[in-house]
N, CA, C and O atoms as a CHARMM CRD file, in Angstrom:
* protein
*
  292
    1    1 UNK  N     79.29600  55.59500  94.64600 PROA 1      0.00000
    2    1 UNK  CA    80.13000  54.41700  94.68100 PROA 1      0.00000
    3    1 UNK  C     79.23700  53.18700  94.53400 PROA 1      0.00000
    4    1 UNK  O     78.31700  53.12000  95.34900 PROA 1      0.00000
    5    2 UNK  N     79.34700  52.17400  93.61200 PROA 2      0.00000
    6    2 UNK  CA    78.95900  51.24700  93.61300 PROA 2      0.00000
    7    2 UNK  C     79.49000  49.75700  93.70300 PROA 2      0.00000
    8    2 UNK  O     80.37300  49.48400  92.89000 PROA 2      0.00000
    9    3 UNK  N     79.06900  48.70400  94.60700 PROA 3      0.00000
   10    3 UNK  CA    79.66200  47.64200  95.29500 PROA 3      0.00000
   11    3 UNK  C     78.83300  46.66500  94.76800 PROA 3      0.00000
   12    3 UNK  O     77.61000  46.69300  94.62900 PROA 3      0.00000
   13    4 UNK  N     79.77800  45.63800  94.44000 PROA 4      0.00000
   14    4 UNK  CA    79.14600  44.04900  93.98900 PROA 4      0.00000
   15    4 UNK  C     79.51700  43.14500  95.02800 PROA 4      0.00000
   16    4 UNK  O     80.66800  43.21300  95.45900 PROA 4      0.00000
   17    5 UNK  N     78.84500  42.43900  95.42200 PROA 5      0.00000
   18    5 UNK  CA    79.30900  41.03000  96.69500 PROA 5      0.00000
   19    5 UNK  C     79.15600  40.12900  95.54200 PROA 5      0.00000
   20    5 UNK  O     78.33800  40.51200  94.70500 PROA 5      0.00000
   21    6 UNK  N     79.86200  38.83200  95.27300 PROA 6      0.00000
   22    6 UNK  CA    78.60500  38.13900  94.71300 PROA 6      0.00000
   23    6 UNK  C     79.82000  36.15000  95.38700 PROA 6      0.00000
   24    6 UNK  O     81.02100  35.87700  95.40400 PROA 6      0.00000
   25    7 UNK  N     78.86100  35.57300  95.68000 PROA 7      0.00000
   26    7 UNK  CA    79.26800  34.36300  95.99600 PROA 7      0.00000
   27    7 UNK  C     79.42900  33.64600  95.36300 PROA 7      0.00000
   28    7 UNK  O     78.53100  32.82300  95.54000 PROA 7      0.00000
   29    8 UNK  N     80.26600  33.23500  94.37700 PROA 8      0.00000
   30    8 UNK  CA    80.76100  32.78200  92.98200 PROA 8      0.00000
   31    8 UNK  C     80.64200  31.18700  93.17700 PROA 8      0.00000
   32    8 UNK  O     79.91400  30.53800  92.42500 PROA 8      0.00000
   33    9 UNK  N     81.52600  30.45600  94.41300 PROA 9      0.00000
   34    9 UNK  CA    81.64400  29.33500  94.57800 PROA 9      0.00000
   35    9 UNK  C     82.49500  28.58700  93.51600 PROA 9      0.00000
   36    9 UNK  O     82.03800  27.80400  92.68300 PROA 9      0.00000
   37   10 UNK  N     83.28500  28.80100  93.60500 PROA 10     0.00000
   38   10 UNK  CA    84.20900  28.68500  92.55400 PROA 10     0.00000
   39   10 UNK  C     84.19000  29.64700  91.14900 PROA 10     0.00000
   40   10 UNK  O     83.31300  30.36000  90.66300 PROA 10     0.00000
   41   11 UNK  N     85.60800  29.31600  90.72200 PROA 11     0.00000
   42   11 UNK  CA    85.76700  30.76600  89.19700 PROA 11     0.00000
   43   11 UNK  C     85.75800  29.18100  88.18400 PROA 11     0.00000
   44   11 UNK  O     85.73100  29.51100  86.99800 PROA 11     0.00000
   45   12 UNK  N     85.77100  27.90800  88.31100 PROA 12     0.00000
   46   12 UNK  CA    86.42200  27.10300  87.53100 PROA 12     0.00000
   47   12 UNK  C     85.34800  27.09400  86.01100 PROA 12     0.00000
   48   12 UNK  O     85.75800  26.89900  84.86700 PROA 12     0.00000
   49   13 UNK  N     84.24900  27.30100  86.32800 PROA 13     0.00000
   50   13 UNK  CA    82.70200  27.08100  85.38500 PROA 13     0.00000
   51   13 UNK  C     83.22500  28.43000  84.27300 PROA 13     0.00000
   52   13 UNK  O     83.21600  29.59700  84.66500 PROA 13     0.00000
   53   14 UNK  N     83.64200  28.05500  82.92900 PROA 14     0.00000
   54   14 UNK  CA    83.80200  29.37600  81.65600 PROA 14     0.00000
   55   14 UNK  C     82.45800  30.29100  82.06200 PROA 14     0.00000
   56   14 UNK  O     82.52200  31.51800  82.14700 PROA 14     0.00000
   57   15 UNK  N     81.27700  29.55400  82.29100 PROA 15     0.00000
   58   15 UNK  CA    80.04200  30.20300  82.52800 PROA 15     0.00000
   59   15 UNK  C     79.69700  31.25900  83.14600 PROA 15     0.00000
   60   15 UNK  O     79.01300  32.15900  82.65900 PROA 15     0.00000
   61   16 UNK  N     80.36600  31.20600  84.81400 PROA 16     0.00000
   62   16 UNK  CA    80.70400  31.95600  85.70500 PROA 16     0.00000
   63   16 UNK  C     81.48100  33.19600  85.57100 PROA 16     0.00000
   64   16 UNK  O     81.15000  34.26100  86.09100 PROA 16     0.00000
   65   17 UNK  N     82.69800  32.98500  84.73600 PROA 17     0.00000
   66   17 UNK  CA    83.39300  33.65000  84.31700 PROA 17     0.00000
   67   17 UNK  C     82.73600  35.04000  83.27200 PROA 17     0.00000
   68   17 UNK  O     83.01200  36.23900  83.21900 PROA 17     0.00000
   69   18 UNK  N     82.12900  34.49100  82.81300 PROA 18     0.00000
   70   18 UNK  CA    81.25800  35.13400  81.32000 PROA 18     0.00000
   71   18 UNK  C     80.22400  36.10400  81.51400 PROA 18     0.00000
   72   18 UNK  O     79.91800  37.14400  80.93100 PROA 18     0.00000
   73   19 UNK  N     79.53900  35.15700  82.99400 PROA 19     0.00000
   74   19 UNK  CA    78.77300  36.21900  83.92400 PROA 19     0.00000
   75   19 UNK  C     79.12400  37.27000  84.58200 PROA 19     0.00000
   76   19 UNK  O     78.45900  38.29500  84.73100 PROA 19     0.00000
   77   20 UNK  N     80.25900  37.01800  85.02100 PROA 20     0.00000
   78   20 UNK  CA    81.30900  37.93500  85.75800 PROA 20     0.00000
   79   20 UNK  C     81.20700  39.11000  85.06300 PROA 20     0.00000
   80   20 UNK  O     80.73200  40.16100  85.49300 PROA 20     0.00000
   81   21 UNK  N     81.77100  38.85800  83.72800 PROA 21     0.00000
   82   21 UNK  CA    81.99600  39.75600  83.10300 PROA 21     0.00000
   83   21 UNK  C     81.24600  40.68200  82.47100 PROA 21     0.00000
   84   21 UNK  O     81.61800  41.83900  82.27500 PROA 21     0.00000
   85   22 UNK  N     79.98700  40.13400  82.07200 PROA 22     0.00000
   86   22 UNK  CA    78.98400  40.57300  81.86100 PROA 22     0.00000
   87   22 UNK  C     78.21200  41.81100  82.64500 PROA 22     0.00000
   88   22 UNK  O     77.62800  42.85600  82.35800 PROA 22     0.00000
   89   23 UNK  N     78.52600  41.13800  83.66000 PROA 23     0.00000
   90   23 UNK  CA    77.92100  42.12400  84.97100 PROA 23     0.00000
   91   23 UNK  C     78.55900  43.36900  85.36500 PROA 23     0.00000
   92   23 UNK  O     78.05400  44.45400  85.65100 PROA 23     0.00000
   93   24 UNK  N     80.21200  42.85400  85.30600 PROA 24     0.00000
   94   24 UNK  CA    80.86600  44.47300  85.66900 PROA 24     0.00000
   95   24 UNK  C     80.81500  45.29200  84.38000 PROA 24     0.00000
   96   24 UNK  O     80.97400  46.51300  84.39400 PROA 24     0.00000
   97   25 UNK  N     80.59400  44.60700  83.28700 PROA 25     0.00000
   98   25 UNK  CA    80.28000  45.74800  82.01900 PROA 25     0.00000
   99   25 UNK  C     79.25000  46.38400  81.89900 PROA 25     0.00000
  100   25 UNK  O     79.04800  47.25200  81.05000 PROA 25     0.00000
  101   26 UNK  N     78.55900  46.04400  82.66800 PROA 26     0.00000
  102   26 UNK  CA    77.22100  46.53100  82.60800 PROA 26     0.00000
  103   26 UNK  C     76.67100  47.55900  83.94700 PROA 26     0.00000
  104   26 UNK  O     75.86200  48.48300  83.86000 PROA 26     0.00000
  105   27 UNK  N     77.21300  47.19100  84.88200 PROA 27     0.00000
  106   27 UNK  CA    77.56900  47.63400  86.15000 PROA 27     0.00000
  107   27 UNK  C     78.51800  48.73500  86.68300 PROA 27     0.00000
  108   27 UNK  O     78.28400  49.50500  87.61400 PROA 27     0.00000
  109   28 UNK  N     79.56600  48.67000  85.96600 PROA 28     0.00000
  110   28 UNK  CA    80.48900  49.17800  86.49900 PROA 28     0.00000
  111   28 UNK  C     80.75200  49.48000  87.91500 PROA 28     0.00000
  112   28 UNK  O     80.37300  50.52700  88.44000 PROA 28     0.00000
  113   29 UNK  N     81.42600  48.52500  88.55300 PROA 29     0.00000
  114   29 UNK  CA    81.25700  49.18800  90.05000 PROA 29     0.00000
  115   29 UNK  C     82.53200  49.50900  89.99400 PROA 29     0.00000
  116   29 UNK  O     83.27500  49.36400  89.02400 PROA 29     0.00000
  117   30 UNK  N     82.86500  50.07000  91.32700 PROA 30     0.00000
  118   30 UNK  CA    83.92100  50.81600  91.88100 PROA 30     0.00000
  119   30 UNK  C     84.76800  49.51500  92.49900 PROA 30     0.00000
  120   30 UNK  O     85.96900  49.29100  92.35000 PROA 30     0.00000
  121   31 UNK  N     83.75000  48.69700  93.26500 PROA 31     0.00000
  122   31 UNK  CA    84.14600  47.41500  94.50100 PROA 31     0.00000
  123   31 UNK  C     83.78800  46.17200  93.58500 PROA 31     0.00000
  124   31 UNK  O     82.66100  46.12100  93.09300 PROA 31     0.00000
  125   32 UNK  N     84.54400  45.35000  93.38500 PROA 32     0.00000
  126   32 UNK  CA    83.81800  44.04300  93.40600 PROA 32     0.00000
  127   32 UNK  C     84.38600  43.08900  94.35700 PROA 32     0.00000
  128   32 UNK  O     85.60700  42.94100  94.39500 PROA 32     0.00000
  129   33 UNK  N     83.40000  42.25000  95.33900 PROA 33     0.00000
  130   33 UNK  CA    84.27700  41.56400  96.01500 PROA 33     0.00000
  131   33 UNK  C     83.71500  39.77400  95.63300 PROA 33     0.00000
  132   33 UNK  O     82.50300  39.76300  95.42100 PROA 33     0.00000
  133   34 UNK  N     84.12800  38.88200  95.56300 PROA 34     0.00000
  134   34 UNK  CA    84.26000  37.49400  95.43000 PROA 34     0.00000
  135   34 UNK  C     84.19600  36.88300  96.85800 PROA 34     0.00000
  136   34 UNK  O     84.92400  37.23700  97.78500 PROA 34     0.00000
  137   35 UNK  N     83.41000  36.09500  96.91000 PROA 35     0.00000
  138   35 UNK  CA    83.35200  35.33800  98.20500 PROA 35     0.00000
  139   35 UNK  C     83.36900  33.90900  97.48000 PROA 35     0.00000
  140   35 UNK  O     82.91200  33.65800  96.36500 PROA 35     0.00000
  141   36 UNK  N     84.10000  32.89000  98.50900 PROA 36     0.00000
  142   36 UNK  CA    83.68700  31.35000  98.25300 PROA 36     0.00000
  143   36 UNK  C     84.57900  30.78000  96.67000 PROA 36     0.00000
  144   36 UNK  O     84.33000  29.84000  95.91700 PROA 36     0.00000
  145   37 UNK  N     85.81500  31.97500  96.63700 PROA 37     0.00000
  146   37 UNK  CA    86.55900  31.91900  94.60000 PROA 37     0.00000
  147   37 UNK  C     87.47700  29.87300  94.76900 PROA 37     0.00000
  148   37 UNK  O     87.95800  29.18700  93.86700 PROA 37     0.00000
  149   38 UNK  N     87.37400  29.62800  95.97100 PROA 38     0.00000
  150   38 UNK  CA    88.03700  28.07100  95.57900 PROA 38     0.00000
  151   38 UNK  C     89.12200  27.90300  94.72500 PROA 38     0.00000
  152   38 UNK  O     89.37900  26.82500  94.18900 PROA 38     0.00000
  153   39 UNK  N     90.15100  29.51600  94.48500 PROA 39     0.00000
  154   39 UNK  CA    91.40600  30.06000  93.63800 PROA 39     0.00000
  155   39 UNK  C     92.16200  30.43400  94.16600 PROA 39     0.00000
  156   39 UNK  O     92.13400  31.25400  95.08400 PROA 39     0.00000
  157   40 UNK  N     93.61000  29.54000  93.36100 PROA 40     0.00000
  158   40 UNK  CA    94.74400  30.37200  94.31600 PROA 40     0.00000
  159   40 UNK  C     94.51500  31.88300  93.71500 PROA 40     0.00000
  160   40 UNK  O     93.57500  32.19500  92.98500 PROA 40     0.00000
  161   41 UNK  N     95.53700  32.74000  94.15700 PROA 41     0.00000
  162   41 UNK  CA    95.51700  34.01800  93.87500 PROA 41     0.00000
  163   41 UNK  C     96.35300  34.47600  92.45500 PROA 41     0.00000
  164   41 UNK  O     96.22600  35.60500  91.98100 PROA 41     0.00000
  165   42 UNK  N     97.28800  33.35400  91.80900 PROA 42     0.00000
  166   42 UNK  CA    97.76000  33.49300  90.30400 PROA 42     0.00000
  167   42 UNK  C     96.25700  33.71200  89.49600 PROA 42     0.00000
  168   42 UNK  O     95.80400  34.45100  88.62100 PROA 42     0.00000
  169   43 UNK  N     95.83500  32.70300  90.27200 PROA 43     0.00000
  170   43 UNK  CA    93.85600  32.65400  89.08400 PROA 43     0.00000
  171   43 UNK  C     93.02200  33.85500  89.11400 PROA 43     0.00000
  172   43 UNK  O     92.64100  34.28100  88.02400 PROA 43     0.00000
  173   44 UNK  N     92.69500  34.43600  90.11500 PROA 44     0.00000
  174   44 UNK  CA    92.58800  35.33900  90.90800 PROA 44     0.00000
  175   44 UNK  C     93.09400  36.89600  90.20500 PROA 44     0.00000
  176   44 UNK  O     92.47600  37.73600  89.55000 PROA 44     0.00000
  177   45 UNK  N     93.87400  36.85000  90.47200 PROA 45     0.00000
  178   45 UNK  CA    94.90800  38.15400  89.40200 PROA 45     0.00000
  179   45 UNK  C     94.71100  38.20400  87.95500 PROA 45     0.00000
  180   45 UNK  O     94.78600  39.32100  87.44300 PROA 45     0.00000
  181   46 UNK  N     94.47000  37.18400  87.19000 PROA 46     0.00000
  182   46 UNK  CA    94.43300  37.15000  86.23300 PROA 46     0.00000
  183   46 UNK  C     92.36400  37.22700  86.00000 PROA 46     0.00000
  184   46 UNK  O     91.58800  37.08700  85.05500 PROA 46     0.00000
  185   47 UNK  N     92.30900  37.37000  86.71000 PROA 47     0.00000
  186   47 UNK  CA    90.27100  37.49500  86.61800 PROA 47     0.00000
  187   47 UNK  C     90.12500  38.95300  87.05400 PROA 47     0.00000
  188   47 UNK  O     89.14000  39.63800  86.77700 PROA 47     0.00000
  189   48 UNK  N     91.19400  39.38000  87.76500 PROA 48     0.00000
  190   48 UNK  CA    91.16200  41.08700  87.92800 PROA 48     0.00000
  191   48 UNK  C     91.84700  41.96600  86.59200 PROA 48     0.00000
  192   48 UNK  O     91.71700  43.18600  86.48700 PROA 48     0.00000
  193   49 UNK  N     92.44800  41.28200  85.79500 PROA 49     0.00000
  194   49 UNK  CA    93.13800  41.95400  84.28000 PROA 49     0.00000
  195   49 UNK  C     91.86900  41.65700  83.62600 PROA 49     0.00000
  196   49 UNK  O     91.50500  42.55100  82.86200 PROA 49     0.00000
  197   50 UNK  N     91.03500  40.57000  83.72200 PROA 50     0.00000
  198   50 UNK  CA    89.59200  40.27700  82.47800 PROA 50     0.00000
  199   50 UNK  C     89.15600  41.23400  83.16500 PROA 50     0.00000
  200   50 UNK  O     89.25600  42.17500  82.37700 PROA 50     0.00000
  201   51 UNK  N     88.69900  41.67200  84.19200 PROA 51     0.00000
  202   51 UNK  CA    87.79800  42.41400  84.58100 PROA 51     0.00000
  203   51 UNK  C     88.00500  43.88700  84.58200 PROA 51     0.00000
  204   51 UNK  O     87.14000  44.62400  85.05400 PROA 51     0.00000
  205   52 UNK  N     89.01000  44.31100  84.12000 PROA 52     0.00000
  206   52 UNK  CA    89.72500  45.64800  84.17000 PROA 52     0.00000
  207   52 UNK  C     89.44900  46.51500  85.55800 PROA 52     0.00000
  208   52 UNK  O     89.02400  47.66900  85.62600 PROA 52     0.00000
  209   53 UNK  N     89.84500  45.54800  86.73900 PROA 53     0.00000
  210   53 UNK  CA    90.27200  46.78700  87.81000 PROA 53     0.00000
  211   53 UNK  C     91.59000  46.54600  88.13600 PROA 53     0.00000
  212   53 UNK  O     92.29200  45.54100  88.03000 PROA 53     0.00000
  213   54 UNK  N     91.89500  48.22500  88.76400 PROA 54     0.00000
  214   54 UNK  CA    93.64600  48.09800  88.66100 PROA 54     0.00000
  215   54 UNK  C     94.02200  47.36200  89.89600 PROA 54     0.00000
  216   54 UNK  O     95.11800  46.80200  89.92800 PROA 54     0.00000
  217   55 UNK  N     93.09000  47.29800  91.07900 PROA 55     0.00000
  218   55 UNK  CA    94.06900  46.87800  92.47800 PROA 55     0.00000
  219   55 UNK  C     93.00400  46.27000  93.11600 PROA 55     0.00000
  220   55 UNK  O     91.85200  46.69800  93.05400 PROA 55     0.00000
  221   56 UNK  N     93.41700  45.09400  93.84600 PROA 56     0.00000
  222   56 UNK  CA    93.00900  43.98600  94.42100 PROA 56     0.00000
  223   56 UNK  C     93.64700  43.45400  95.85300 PROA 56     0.00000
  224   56 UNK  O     94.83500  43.55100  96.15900 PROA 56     0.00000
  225   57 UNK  N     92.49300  42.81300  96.74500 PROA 57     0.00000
  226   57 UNK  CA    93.24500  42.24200  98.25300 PROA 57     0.00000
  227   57 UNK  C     93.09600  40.99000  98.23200 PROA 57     0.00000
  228   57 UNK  O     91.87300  40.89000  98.13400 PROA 57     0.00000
  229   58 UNK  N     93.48600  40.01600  98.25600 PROA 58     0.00000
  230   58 UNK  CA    93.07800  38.38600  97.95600 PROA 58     0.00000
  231   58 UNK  C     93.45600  37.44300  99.19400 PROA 58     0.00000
  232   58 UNK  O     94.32400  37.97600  99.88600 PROA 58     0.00000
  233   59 UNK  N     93.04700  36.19300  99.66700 PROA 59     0.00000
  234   59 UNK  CA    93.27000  35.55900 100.33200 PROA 59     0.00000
  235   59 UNK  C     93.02400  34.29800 100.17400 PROA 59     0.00000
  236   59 UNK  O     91.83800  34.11000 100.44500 PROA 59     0.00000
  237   60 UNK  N     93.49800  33.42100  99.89900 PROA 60     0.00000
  238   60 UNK  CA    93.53200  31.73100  99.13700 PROA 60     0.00000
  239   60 UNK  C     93.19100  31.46700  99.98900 PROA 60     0.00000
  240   60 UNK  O     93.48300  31.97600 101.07200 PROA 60     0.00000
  241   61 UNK  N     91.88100  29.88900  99.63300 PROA 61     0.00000
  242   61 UNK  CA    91.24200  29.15900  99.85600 PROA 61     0.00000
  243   61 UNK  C     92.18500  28.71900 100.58400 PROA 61     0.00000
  244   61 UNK  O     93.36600  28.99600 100.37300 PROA 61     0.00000
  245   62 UNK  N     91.63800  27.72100 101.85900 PROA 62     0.00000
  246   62 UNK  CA    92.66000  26.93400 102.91600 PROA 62     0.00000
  247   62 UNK  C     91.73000  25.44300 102.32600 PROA 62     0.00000
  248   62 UNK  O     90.54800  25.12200 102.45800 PROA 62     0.00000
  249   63 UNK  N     92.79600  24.83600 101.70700 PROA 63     0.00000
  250   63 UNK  CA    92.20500  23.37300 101.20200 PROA 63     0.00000
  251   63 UNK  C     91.28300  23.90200 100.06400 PROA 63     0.00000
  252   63 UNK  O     91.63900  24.91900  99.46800 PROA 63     0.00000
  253   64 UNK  N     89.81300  23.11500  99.63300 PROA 64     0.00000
  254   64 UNK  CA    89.15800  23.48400  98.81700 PROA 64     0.00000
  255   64 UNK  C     87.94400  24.23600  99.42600 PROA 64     0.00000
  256   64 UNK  O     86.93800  24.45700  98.75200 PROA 64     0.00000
  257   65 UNK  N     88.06500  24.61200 100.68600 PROA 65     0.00000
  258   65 UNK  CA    86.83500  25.69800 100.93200 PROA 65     0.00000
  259   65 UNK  C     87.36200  27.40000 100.80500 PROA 65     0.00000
  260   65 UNK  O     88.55600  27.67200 100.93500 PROA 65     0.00000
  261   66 UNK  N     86.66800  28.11600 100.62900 PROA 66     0.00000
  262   66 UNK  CA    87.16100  29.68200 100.94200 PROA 66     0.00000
  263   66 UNK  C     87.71100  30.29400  99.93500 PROA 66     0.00000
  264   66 UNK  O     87.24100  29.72100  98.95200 PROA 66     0.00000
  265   67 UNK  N     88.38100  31.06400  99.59900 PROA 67     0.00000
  266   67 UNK  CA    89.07300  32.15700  98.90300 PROA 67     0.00000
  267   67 UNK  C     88.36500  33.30900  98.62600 PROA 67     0.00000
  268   67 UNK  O     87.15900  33.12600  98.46000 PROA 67     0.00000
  269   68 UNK  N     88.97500  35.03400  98.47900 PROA 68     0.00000
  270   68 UNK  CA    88.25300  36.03900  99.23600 PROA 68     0.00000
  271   68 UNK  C     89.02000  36.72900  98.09100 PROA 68     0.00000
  272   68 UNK  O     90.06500  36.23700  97.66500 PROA 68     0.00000
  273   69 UNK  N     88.43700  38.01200  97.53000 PROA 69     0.00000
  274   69 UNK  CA    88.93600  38.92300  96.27100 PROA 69     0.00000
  275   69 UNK  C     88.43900  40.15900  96.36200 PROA 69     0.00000
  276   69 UNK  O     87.32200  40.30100  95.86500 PROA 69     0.00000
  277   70 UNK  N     88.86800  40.96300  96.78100 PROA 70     0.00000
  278   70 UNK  CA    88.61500  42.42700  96.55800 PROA 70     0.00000
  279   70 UNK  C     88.90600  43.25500  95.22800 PROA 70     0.00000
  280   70 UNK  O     90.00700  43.78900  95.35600 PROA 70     0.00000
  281   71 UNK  N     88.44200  43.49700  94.24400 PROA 71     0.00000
  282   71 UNK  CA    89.06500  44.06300  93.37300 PROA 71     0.00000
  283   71 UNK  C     87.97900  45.76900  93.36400 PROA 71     0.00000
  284   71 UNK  O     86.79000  46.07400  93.45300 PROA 71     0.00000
  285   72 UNK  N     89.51900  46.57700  93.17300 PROA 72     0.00000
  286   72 UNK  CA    89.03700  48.05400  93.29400 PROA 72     0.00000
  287   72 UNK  C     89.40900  48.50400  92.21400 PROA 72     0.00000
  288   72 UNK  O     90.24900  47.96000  91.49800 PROA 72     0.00000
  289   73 UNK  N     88.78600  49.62400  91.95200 PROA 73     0.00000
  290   73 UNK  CA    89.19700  50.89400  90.74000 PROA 73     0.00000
  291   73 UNK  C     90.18000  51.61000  90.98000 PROA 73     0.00000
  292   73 UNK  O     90.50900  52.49300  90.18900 PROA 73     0.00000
């Protein structure tokens, strides 16, 4: 089983995004989790379809700190 943490600090940067992606293609993990995503969870869901995992646990930022993403295989 392989697990990604990674502290993104926001998804808003295309850059970030690109990295993202980069990494689970290359990676493939089982877990990826998002710390610090500063996304509601519409944004969120739609970064778990780019990323092709099927199921996800999410929890929106309170104001502009926080937001939390589990995405599983």
């Amino acid at each position: 089983m392989k697990l990604i943490c990674w502290n993104c600090q926001g998804l808003g940067n295309p850059l970030m995004v690109q990295a993202l992606k980069a990494m689970t293609a290359k990676e493939k993990p089982d877990i990826f989790f998002l710390m610090e995503t500063k996304n509601q969870e519409s944004v969120l869901l739609r970064m778990q379809r780019q990323l092709h995992f099927s199921n996800s646990f999410m929890r929106n930022p309170i104001g502009i700190a926080g937001g939390l993403a589990v995405f599983l295989e």
